[in-house]
C-alpha positions as CSV (number, residue, x, y, z in Angstrom):
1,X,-28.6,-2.4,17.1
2,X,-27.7,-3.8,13.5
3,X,-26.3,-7.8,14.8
4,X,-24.7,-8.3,11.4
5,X,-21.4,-7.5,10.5
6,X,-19.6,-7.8,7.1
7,X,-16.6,-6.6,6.7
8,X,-15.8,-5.2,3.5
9,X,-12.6,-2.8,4.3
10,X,-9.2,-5.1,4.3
11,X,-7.3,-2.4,2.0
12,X,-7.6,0.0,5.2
13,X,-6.3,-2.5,7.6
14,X,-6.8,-6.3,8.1
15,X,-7.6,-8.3,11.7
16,X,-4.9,-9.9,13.3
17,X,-4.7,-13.7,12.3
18,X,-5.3,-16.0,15.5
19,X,-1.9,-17.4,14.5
20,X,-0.2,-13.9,14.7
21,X,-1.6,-13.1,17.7
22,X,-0.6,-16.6,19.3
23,X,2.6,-15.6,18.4
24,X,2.5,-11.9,19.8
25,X,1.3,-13.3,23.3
26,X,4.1,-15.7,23.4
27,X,6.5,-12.7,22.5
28,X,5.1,-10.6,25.7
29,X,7.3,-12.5,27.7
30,X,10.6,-12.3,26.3
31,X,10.9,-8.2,27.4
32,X,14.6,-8.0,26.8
33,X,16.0,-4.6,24.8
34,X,17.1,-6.4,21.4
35,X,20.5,-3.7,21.6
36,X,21.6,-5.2,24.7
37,X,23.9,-7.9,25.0
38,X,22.9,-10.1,28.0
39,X,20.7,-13.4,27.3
40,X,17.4,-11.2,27.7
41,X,18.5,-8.9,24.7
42,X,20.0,-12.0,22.8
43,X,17.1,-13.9,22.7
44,X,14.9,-10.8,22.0
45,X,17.3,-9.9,18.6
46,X,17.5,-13.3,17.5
47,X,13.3,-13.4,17.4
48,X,13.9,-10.1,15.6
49,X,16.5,-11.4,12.9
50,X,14.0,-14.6,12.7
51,X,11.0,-12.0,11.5
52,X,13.8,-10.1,9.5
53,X,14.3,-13.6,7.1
54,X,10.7,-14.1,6.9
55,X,9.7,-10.5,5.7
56,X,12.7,-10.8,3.0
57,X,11.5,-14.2,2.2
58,X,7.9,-12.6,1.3
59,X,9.6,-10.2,-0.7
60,X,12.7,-12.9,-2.3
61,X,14.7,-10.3,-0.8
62,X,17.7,-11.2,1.7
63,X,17.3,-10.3,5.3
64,X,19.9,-8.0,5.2
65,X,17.8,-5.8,2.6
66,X,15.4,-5.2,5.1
67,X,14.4,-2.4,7.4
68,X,12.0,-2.3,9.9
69,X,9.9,0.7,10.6
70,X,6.7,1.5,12.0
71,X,4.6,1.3,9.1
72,X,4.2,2.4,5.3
73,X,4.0,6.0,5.6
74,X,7.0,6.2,7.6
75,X,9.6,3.7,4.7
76,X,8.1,6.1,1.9
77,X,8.7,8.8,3.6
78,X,12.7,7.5,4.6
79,X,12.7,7.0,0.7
80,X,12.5,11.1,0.1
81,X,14.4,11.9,2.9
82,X,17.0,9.6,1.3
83,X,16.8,11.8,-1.8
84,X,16.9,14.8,0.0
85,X,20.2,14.2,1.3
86,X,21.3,13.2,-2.2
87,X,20.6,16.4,-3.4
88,X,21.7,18.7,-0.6
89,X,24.5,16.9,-0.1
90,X,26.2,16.2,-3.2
91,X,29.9,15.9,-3.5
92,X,30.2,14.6,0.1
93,X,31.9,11.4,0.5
94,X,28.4,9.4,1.3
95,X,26.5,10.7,-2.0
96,X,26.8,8.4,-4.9
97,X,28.8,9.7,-7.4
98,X,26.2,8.0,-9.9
99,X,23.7,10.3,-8.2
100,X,25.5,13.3,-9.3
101,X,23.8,15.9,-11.1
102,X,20.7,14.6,-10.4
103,X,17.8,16.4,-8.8
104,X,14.4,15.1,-10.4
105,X,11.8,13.1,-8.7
106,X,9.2,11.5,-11.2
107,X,5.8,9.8,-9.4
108,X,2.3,9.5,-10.3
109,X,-1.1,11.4,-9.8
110,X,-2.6,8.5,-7.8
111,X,-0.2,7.4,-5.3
112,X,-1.1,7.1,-1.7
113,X,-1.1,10.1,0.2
114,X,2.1,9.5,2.0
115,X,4.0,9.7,-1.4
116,X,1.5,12.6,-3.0
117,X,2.2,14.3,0.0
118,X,5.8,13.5,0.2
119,X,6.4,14.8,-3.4
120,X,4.6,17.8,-3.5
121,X,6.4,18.7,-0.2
122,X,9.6,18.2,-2.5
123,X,7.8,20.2,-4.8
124,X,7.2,23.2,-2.4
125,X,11.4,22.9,-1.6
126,X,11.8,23.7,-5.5
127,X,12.6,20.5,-6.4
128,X,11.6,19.4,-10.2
129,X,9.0,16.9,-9.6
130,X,6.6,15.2,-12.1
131,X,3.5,13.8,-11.5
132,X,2.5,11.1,-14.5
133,X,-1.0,10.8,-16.0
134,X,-2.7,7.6,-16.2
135,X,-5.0,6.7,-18.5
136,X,-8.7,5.4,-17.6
137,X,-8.2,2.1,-15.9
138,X,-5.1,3.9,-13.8
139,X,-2.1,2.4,-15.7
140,X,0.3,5.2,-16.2
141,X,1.3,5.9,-20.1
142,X,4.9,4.5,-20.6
143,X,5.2,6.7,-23.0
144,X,4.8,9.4,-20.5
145,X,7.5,8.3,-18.2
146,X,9.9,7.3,-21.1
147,X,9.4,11.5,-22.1
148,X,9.5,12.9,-18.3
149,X,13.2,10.3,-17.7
150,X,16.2,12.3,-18.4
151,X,19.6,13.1,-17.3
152,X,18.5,14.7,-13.9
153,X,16.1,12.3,-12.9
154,X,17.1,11.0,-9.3
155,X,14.1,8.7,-8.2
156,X,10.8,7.1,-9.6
157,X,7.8,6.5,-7.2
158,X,5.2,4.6,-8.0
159,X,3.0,2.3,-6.3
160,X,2.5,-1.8,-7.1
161,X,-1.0,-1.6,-7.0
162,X,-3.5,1.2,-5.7
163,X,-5.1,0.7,-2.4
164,X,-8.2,2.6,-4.1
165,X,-8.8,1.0,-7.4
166,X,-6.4,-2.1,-7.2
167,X,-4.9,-1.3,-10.4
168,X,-1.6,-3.1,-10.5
169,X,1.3,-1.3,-12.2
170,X,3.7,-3.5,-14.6
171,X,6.7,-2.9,-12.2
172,X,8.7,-4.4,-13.7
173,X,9.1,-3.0,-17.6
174,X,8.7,0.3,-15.8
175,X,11.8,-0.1,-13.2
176,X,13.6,-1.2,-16.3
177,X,13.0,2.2,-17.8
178,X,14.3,4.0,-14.9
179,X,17.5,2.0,-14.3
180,X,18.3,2.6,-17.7
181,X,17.8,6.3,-17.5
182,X,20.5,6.0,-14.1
183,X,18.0,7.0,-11.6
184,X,16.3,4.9,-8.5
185,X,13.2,3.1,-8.4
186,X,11.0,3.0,-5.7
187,X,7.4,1.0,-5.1
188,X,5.1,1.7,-2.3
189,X,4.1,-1.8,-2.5
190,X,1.9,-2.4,0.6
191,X,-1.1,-2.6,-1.0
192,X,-0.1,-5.7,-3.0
193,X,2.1,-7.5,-1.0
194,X,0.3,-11.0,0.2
195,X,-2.3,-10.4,-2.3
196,X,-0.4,-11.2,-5.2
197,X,3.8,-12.3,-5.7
198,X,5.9,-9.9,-5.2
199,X,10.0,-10.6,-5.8
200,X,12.0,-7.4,-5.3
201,X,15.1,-8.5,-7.3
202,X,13.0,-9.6,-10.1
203,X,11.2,-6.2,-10.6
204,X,14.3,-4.7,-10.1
205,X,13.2,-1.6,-7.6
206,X,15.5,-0.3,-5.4
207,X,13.3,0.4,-2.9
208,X,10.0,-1.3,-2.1
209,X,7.9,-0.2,0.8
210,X,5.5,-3.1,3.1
211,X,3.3,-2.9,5.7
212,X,2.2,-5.4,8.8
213,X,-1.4,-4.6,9.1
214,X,-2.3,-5.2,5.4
215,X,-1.0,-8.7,6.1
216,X,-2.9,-9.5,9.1
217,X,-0.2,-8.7,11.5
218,X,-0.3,-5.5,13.8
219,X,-0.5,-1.8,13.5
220,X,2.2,0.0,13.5
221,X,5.1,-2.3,12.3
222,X,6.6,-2.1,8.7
223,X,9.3,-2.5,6.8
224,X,11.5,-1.0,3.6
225,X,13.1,-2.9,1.0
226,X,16.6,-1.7,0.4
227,X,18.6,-3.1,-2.5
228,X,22.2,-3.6,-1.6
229,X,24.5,-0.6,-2.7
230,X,21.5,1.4,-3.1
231,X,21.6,4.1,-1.2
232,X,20.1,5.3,2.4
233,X,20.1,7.4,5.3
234,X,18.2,8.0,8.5
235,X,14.8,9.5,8.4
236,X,14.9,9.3,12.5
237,X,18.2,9.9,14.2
238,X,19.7,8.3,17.3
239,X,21.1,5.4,17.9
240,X,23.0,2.3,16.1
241,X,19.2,0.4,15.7
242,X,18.7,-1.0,12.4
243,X,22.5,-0.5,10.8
244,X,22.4,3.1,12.4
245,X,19.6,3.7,9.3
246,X,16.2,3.5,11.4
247,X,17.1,4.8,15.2
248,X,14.8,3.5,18.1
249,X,14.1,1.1,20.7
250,X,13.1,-2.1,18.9
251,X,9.3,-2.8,18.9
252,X,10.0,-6.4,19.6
253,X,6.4,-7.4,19.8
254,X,4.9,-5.7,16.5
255,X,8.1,-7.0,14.3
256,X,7.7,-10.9,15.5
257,X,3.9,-10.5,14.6
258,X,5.0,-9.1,11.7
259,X,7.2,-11.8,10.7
260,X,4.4,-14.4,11.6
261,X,2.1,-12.5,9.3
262,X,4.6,-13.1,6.4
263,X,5.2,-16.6,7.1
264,X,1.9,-17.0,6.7
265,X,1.8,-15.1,3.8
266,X,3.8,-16.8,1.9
267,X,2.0,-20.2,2.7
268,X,-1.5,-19.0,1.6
269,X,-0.7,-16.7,-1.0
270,X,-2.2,-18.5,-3.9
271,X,-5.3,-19.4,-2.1
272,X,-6.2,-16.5,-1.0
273,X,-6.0,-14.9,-4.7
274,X,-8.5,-17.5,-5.8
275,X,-10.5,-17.2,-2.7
276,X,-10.7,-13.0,-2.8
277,X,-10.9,-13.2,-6.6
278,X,-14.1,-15.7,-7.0
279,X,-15.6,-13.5,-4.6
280,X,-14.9,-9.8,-6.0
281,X,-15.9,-11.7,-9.4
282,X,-19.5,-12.7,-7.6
283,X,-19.8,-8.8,-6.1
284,X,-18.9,-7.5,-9.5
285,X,-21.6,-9.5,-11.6
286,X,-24.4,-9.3,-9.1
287,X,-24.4,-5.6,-8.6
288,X,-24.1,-5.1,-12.6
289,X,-27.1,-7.5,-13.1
290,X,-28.6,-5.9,-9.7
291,X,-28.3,-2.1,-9.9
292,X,-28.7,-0.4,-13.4
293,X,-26.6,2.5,-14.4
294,X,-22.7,1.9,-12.4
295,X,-19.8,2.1,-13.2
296,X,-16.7,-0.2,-12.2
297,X,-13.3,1.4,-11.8
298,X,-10.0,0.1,-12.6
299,X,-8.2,-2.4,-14.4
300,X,-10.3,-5.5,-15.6
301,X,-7.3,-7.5,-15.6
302,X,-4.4,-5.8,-13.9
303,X,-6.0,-5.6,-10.7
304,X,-5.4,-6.7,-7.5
305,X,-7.9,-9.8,-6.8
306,X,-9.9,-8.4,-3.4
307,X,-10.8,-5.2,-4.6
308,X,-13.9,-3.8,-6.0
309,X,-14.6,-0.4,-7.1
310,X,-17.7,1.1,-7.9
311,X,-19.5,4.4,-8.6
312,X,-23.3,4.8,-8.1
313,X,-24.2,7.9,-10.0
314,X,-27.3,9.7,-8.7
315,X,-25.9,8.2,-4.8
316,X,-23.5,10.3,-2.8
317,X,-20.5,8.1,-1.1
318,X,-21.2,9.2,2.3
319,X,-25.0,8.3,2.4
320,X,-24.1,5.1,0.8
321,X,-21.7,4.3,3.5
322,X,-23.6,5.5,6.5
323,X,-26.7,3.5,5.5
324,X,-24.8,0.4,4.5
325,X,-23.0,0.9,7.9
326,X,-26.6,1.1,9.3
327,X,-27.2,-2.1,8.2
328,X,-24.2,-4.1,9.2
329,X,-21.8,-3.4,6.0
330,X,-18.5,-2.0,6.4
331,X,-15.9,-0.5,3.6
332,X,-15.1,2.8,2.5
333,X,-15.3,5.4,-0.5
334,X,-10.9,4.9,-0.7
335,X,-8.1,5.6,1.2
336,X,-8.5,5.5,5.5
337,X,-5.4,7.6,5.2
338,X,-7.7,10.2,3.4
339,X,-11.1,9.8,5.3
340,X,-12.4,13.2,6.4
341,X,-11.7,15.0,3.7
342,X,-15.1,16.3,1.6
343,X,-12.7,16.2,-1.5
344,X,-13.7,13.7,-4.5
345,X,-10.7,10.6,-4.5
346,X,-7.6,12.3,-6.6
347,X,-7.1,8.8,-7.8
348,X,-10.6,8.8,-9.5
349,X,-10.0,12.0,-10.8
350,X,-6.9,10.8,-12.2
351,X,-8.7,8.4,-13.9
352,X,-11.4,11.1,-15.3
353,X,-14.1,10.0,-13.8
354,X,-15.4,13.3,-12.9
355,X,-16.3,14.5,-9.7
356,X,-20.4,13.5,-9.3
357,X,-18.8,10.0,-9.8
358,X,-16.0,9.5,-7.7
359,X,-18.3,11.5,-4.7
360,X,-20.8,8.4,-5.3
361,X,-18.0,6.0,-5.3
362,X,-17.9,3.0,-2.8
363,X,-14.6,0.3,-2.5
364,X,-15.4,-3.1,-1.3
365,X,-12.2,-4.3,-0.2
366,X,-12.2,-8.6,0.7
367,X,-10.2,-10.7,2.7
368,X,-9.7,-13.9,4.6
369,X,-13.1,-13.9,6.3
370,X,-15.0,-12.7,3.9
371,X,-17.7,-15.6,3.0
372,X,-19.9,-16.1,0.1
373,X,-22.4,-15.0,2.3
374,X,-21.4,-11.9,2.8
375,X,-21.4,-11.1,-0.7
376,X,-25.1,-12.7,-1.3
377,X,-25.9,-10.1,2.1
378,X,-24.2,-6.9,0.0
379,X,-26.2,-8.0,-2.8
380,X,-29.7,-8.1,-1.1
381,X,-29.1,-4.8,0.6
382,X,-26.9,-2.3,-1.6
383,X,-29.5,-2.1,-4.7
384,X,-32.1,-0.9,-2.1
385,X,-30.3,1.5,-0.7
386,X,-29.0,2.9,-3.9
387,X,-32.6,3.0,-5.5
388,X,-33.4,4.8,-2.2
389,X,-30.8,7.6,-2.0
390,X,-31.3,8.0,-6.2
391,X,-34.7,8.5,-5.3
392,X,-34.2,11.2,-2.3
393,X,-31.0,12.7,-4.4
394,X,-31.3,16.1,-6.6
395,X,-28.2,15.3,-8.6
């Protein structure tokens, strides 16, 4: 059995720092329902509120703006509901006047698959719903989304930074667009939060979406970013939990770890930007000195500073994987929430690469325990094993 392990798949998910977990232990303890009002349930809300601050700190977002839910897919998809309601519902006293009218949703055609998914199911409803291009490094054309606003736009969705490529989007200028159109902005942003700053008020997005275990806290723990007087309803109905906007028994031991995770987010943030990026700079160079005839995708610059894309023409993605996995080396060819599926990435087919390419593509996602090492390890074994399967391959 292969002894050595390198990690090389933190956009899927991330380990649990030792701190987090620390922190989780301690939390086992304190069992009280965080809805009741005796001293158990008191000191179980007030740990909750405590990880409420810190996630909103992360974001330079109050804690009231926050809501906790179980993860990423879940706050994107509350989003849509949200905008379901709008548009079903209109003239009732809870719609937004503003919103009046307005039944468009515009996103793009490489966001994750909880918001592709999301949309096109709006899309099969016979809702109006636009999906931007992007142009070869995955920026979407401004242009595009200044033609596709109008008058009956309701919400723009589109991602920070893509968990495939690491693109990152210039949220900003673009949420600046779509407020000045009237409609609501949204950013699935769990992909770049902790790896680079990210200050809600100061992109101006109405939504943004996070998620614990891309920040070395737990599975199944996240939270949405809601921008006072934007507005919201339930995606799961029941009780008062959350403002009576999120219904369910508090997971008191996911959200603590959770807020951990961001307090320790905030601390490192900068190093970890030029630890990851040093490295992913390293990867990059040796394989295009090491292994003739790639291709790297994604922005040079814009891009999120642990991730590495990188198509091996002649090489199919799941041999690459399977005999890199053989030999200790772990990442992915994109998105975990797509893994299964024999279809080429839609995000690298947004980009044009073509589908020979992005089936022969490989991400290389770093993190905190990555070590230059590691990288010097990827570099002795990946050329071989490309040279091997180009050899084997009819393509």
């Amino acid at each position: 059995m292969q002894e050595k392990k390198v990690y090389v798949d933190y956009n899927a998910t991330t380990p649990l720092k030792d701190e987090v977990k620390a922190a989780m232990i301690e939390d086992l303890v304190i069992y009280g329902n965080a809805s009741s009002l005796h001293a158990s349930g008191r000191a179980a809300r007030e740990r909750i509120e405590a990880a409420r601050a810190a996630a909103g700190k992360l974001l330079g977002a109050a804690a009231a703006e926050i809501i906790f839910t179980s993860g990423g897919s879940e706050s994107n998809n509350t989003v849509f509901q949200a905008m379901r309601h709008i548009i079903n519902f209109k003239g009732k006293d809870d719609v937004p006047a503003s919103a009046a009218g307005r039944n468009e949703i515009i996103t793009t055609a490489i966001e994750h698959p909880c918001v592709l998914n999301s949309s096109l199911y709006m899309k099969d409803l016979n809702y109006k719903v636009t999906f931007l291009p992007v142009d070869e490094y995955g920026k979407i054309r401004l242009d595009e989304l200044k033609k596709a606003l109008n008058e009956k736009t309701l919400l723009v969705s589109i991602m920070t930074a893509n968990n495939e490529i690491g693109t990152v989007q210039d949220i900003k200028e673009i949420a600046s667009l779509v407020k000045a159109a009237g409609a609501y902005m949204h950013t699935d942003a769990v992909q770049a939060v902790g790896k680079i700053p990210v200050n809600a008020a100061d992109l101006g997005v109405d939504y943004l979406t996070m998620s614990a275990h891309k920040i070395y806290g737990p599975k199944g723990v996240g939270a949405l970013y809601v921008r006072k007087g934007a507005p919201l309803f339930p995606l799961i109905h029941g009780g008062h939990q959350e403002d009576g906007l999120r219904a369910g028994t508090y997971n008191n031991t996911g959200i603590l770890g959770f807020g951990k995770a961001a307090e320790l987010a905030i601390r490192d943030l900068a190093e970890y930007g030029r630890r990851t990026s040093a490295l992913r700079t390293r990867l990059r160079e040796g394989f295009l000195e090491k292994i003739p005839n790639i291709k790297i995708n994604g922005h040079p610059v814009d891009t999120l500073p642990n991730t590495l894309n990188v198509s091996f023409p002649g090489a199919e993605g799941e041999a690459i994987l399977l005999s890199m996995d053989i030999v200790g080396i772990e990442a992915s060819t994109g998105s975990a929430c797509a893994s299964g599926s024999l279809d080429p990435s839609h995000v690298l087919m947004a980009l044009g690469v073509g589908p020979e390419l992005a089936h022969g593509s490989i991400r290389f996602s770093l993190g905190w325990n990555t070590t230059a090492e590691d990288i010097e390890y990827i570099l002795d074994q990946v050329p071989p094993i490309i040279h091997r399967l180009r050899a084997m391959s009819s393509l």
